[in-house]
C-alpha positions in Angstrom: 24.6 27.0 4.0 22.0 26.2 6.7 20.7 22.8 8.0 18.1 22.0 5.7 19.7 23.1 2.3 22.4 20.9 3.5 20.4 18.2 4.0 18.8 19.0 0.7 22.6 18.7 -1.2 23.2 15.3 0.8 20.3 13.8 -0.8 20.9 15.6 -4.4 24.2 13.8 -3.9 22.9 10.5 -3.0 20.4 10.3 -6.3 22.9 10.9 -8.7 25.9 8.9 -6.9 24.3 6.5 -4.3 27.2 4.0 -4.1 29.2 6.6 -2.9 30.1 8.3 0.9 27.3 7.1 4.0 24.3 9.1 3.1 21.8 6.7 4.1 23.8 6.4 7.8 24.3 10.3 7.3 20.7 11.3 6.6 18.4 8.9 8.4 21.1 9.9 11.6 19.4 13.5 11.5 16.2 12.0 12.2 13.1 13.6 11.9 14.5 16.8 10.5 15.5 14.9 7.5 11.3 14.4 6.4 10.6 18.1 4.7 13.2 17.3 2.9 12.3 13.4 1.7 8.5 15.1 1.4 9.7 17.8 -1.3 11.8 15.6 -3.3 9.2 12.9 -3.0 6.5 15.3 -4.4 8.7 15.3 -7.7 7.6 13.0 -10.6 10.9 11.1 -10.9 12.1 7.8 -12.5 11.1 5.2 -10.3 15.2 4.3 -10.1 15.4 7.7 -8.2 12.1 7.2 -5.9 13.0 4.1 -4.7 16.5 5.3 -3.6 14.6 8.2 -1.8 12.2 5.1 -0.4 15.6 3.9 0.9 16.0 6.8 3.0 12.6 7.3 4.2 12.7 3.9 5.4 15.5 4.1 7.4 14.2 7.2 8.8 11.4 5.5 9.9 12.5 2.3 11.0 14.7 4.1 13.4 11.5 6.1 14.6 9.0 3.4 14.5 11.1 0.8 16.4 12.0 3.8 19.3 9.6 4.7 21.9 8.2 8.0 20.8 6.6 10.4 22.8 3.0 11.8 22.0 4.3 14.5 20.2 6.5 12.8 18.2 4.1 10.1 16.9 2.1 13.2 15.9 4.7 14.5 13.9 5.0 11.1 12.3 1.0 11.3 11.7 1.3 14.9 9.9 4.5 13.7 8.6 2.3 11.1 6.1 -0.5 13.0 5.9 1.5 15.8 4.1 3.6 13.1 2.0 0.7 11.1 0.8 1.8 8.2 -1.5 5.4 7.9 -2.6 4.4 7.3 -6.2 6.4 5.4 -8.8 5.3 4.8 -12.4 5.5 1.5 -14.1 4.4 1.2 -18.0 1.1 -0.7 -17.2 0.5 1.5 -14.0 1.0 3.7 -11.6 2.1 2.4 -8.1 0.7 4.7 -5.0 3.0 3.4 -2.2 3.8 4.1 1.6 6.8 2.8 3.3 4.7 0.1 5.3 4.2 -2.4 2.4 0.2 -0.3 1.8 -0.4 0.3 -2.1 -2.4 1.3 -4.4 -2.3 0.1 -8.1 -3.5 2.1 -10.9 -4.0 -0.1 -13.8 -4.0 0.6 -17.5 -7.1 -1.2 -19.5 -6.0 -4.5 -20.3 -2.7 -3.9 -18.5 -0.9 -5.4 -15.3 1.5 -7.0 -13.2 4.0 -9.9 -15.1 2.9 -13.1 -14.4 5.2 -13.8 -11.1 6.2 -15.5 -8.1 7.3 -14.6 -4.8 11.1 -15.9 -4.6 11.5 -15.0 -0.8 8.3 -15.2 1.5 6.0 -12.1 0.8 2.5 -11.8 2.2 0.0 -9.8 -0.6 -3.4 -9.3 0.3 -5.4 -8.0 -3.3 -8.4 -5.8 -2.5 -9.6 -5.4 -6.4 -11.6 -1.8 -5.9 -13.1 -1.5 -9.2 -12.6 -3.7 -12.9 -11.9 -2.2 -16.4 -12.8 -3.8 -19.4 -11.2 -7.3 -20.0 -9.8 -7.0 -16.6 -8.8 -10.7 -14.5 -6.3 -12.6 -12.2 -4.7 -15.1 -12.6 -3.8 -17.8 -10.0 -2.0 -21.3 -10.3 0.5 -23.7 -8.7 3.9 -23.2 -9.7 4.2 -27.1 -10.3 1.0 -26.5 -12.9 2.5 -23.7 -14.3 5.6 -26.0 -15.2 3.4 -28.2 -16.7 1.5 -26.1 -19.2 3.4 -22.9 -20.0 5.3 -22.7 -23.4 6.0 -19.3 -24.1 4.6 -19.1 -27.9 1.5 -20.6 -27.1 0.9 -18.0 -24.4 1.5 -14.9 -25.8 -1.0 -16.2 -28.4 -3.7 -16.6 -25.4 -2.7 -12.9 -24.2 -3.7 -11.7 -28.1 -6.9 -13.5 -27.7 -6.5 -16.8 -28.9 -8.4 -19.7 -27.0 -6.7 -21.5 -24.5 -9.1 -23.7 -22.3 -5.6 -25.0 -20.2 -4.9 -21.4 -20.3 -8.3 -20.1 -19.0 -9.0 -22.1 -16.4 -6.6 -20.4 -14.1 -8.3 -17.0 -14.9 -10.6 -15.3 -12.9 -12.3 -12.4 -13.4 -13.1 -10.5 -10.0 -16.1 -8.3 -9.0 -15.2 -5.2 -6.8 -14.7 -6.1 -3.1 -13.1 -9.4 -3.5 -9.6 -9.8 -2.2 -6.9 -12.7 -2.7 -4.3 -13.5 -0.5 -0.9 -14.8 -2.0 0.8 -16.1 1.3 2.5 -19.0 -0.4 6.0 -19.0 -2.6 4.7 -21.4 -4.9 1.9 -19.3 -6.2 1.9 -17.8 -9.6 0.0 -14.5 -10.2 -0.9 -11.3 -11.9 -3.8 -9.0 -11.8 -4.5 -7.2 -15.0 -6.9 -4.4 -16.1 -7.7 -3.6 -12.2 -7.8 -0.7 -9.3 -6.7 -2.2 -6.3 -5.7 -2.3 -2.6 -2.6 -4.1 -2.0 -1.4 -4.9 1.4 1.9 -6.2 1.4 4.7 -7.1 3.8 7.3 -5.3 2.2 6.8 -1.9 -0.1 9.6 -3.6 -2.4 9.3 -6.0 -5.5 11.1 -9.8 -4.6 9.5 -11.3 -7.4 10.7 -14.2 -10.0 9.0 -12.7 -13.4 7.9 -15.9 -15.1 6.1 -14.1 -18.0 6.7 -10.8 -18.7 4.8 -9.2 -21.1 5.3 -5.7 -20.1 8.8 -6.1 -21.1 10.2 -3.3 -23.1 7.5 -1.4 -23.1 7.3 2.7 -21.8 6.1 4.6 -19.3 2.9 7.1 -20.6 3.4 10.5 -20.7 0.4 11.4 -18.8 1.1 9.2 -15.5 2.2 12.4 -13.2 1.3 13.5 -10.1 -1.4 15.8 -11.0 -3.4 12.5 -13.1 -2.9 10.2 -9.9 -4.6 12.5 -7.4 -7.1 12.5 -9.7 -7.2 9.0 -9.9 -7.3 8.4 -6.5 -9.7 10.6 -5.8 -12.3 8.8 -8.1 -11.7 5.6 -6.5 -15.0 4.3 -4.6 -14.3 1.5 -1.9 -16.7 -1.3 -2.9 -19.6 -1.8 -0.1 -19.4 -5.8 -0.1 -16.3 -7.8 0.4 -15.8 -11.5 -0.2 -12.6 -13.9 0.1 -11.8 -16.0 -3.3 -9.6 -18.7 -2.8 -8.6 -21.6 -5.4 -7.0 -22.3 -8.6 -8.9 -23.7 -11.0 -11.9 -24.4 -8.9 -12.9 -21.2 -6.4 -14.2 -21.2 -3.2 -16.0 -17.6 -2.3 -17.0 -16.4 1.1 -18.4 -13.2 2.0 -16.7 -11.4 4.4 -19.0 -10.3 7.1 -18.9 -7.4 8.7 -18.3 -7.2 12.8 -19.6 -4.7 14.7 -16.8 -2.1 16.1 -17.9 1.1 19.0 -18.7 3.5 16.4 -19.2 1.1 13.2 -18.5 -1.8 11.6 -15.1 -3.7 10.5 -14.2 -5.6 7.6 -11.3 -8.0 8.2 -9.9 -9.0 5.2 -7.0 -10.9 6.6 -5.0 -10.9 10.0 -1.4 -12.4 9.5 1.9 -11.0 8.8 0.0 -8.0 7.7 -3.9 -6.6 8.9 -5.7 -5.7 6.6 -9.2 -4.0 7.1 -11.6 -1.9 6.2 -13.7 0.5 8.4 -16.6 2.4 8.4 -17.7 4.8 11.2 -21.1 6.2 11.7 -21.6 10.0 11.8 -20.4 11.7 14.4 -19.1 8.5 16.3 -15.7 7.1 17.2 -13.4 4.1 17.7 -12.6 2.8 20.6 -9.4 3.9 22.4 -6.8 1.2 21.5 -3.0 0.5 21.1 -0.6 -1.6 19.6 2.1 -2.6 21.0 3.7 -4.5 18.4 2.9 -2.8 14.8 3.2 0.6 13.1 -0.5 1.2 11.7 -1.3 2.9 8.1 -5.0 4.7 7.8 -6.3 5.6 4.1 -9.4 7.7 4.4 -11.8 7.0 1.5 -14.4 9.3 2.3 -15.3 11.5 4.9 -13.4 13.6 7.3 -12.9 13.9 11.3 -9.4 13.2 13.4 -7.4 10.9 15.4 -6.3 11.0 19.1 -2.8 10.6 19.2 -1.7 10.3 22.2 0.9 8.8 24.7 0.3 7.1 28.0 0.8 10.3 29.8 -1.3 12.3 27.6 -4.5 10.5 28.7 -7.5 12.4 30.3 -10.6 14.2 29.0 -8.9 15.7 26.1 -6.3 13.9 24.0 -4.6 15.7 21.5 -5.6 14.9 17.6 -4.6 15.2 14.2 -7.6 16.1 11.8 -8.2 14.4 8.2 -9.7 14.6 5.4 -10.7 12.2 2.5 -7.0 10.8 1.0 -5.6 11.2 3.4 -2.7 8.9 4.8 -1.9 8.6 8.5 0.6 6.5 9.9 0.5 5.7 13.6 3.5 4.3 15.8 3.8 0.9 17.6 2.8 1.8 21.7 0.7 5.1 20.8 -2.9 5.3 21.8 -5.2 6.2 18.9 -8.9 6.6 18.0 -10.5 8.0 15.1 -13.6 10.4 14.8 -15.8 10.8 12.6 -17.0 14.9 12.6 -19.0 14.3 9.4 -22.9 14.0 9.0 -21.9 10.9 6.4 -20.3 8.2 7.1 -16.3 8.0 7.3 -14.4 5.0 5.3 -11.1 4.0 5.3 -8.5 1.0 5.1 -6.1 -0.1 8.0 -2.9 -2.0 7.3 -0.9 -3.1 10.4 2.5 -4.8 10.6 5.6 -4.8 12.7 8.2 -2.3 11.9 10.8 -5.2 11.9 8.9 -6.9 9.2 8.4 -4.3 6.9 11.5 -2.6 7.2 13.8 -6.3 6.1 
């Protein structure tokens, strides 16, 4: 039996009997030889019980490499590495989830369909980037303390059917494309429903308390696969505008401007636990140079196509070495790598950044 089909049978083992032997230790110990194999069982439409086991071994694959000091080549393998995985996809019964080990998703909602009506229980930064609305699609946003007050359980499932409910109502919202919400605090009760969106989270994993969950019982469609999520995802546009909604009851909007970057133009959508932004590059331009010392960074490419310099500090000179890209695709660049991105297109390049610290992600 060689290397890799041995590797392969460690993590056949693992899915069907996790609590059993050291496979994580075992696996993530072989390094970066271990990611063909994660890529071609990840590839597989599986239960989501079975991905996110296989999300426990990517992640500790990762967090070794991320929190190490990599050589050029190395944090180039980690680039192609993503690019060739894409999303680590897991399928929910109102949605498709299009993850990456970072905490960076994308949410394919059903019409009319969404997340339970929830609360963080341990602290969990979201940042929602609603990217387009389907019919009847909202949020809703209120104070835990409020929520106290006026839930009763009957009465609300009669709202969700359609019933009026101004006490209800006045904690939905129903977004335009290119707004974004930020759920920073524990006491915040939420759901999106009916929506495409961006989420840029602290952690990949659910830590949730479900107050209301109306997606209870329910099953997962036959159709979410692979093959109907690429296609998905390919449709997605990234909304030209962006504006920050904040409030309960009573919303406070503010347009998020754009700042002016070497090559383009930046939309911050919020710098905290997590980065989030939004890029876009003029033709045949580039980014400035730059590295962080401190966090892993996560590019989705929504249009366009060019490369990345990848580089270490000893690589640095006239030509750096890159990594090309093309529209969806995912790159993930390590903490203390240099990095700029090109744009060899005669349209313009878009794509979404998430930064955060390997340590935080990887709790």
């Amino acid at each position: 039996m060689d290397r890799y089909a041995k590797r392969s049978k460690h993590v056949e083992d693992y899915l069907k009997n996790p609590g059993s032997g050291n496979y994580v230790e075992e696996i993530a110990g072989t390094g970066f030889r271990s990611l063909p194999v994660l890529v071609e069982f990840l590839h597989q439409d599986l239960p989501i019980e079975q991905t996110e086991r296989l999300e426990v071994l990517l992640k500790a694959v990762l967090g070794r490499a991320l929190t190490s000091q990599l050589c050029g080549e190395e944090a180039r393998e980690v680039a192609r590495f993503q690019k060739e995985l894409g999303f680590v996809l897991k399928y929910k019964s109102y949605a498709v989830k299009a993850s990456t080990p970072l905490g960076y998703s994308i949410f394919v909602q059903n019409e009319r369909e969404g997340f339970s009506f929830q609360r963080h229980i341990v602290h969990k930064l979201e940042v929602f980037h609603i990217l387009s609305v389907k019919p009847g699609g909202y949020i809703f946003l209120c104070d835990f303390e409020d929520w106290k007050r006026v839930y009763e359980k009957e009465s609300f499932e009669r709202w969700l059917a359609g019933e009026i409910n101004p006490t209800y109502k006045r904690y939905k919202f129903v977004p335009k494309p290119g707004d974004v919400f930020v759920i920073s605090e524990l006491g915040v009760v939420h759901t999106v429903v009916g929506c495409v969106l961006e989420e840029y989270a602290t952690v990949s994993t659910d830590m949730v308390d479900r107050l209301h969950d109306q997606n209870a019982g329910k099953k997962i469609p036959a159709h979410f696969t692979r093959a109907f999520t690429d296609a998905a995802l390919r449709e997605i546009a990234t909304p030209s505008h962006n504006r920050l909604v904040r409030g309960f009851g009573e919303r406070n909007m503010e347009t998020i401007q754009a700042e002016p970057v070497p090559g383009g133009e930046r939309f911050l959508l919020c710098d905290s636990f997590v980065r989030a932004a939004r890029y876009v590059i003029r033709p045949q331009s580039e980014t400035a140079l730059e590295r962080d010392d401190e966090r892993a960074i996560l590019l989705r490419i929504s249009r366009g196509h060019g490369s990345a310099a990848i580089a270490d500090a000893t690589e640095l000179g006239d030509s750096l070495p890159r990594v090309e890209f093309g529209q969806g695709d995912l790159l993930l660049i390590p903490p203390r790598i240099h990095f700029a991105v090109r744009n060899e297109d005669d349209g313009y390049l878009e794509y979404s950044e998430h930064r955060i610290a390997p340590g935080v992600a990887f709790i």
